[in-house]
N, C-alpha and C positions, 0 to 999 in steps of 0.2 A: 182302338177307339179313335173317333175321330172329333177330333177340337178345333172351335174356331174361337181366333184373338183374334176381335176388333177392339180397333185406338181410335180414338177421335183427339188428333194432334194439331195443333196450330202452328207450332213451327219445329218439328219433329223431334225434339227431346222425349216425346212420351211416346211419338211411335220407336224410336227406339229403345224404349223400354220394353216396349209389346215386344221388339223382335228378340230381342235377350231372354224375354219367355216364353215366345214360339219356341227358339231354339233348347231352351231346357227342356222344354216337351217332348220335344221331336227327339234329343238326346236319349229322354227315359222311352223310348219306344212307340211314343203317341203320334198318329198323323198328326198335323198343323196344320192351317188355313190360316192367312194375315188378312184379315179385310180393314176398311176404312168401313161405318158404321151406317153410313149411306148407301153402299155398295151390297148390304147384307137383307136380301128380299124373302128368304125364308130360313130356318134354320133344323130341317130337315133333314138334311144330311150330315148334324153334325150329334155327337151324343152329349156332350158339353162344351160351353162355354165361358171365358175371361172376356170378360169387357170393360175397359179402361177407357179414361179421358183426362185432358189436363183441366187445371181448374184455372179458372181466371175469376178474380174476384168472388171466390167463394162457391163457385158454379161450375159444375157439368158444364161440356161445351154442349152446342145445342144439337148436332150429330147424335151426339150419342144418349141425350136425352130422348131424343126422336127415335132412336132402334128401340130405345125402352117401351117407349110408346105404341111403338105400332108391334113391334113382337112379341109385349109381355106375359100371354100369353103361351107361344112356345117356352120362352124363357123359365116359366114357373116352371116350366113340366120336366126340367132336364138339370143338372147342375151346374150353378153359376156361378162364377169368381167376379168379383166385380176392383176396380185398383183407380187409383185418382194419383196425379203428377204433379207438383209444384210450388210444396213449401222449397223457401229459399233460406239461408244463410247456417247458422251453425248456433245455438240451436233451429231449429226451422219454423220459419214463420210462414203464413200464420199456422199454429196449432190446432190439433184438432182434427177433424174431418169433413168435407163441404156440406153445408144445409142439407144436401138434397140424399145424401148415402142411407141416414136409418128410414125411410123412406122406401128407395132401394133395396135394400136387404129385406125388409119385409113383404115390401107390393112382389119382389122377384122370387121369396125364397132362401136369398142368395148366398151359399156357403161360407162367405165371407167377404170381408173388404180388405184394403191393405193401403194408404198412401205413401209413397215415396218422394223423396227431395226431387226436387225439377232443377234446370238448367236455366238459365238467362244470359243473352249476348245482343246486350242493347243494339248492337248494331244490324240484328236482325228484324228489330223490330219497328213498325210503322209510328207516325208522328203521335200519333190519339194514344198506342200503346207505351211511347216514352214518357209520354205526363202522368199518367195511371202509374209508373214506374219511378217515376221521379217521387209525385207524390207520396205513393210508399214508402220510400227508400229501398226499396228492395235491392240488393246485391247480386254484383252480376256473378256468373260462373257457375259450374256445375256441382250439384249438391246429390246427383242419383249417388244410393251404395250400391253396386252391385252385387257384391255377393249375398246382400242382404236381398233382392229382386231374385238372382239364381235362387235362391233358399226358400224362398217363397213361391217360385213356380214347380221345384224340386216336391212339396209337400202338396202341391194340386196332382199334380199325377204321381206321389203315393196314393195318395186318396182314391184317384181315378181306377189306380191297378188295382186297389183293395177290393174295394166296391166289385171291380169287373170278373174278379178270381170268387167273390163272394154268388155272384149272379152265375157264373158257371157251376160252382158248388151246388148251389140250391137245383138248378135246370136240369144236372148231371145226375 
């Protein structure tokens, strides 16, 4: 089966959460495809997809609102993971899930959501995004769990295998 993860990451904490679940994919036996959410012009060649974004102030980046947008259609038709990046500190703030996910999971389909802790290294970041930061108070440092990320892309492609051995049964 073949899966594409697209990220729409602003300063790569959260594509590197996609590639720790490409990799668990590709581990359980599933092709992978990594795209950026721009880069993804039809999704035709894929049988499902994970599509992630980090959030910034409560919001989808706009990438990947925009693949929702113009391919929501294929998307309904195929199984989709969908995953958000960027509560901070311990416990993680902010709580919740961003505006825009039950939304998502509805207009998509989408088999699921999941967010995970994000990363912040103020020194990565541009002057406009240090006052948004300041003013939060947001905490710097990395807050992803991974095995809790493993674990969770581990039960997409159970799913996916189920599903695939279930469709062979039926066909067979």
């Amino acid at each position: 089966m073949d899966v594409l993860v697209a990220v729409a990451s602003r300063h790569g904490s959260t594509r590197e959460i996609a590639e720790v679940i490409a990799h668990a994919l590709a581990s359980d036996g599933l092709t992978v495809t990594l795209a950026e959410p721009d880069d993804v012009e039809s999704l035709e060649p894929y049988d499902a997809v994970v599509l992630g974004s980090s959030v910034y102030v409560g919001r989808w980046a706009a990438s990947a609102r925009s693949m929702v947008d113009r391919l929501a259609g294929e998307l309904a038709a195929r199984p989709v993971w969908l995953f958000s990046s960027g509560p901070l500190g311990d416990p993680p703030a902010p709580a919740g899930d961003p505006d825009e996910v039950p939304s998502l999971l509805t207009r998509l389909g989408a088999r699921g959501h999941r967010t995970f802790g994000g990363a912040l290294d103020k020194s990565r970041l541009a002057l406009a995004e240090r006052a948004v930061v300041a003013l939060l108070q947001a905490p710097e440092g990395d807050f992803r769990n991974w095995p809790e990320i493993i674990d969770w892309a581990g039960g997409i492609a159970q799913e996916l295998h189920a599903e695939h051995h279930r469709h062979l049964h039926v066909a067979g």
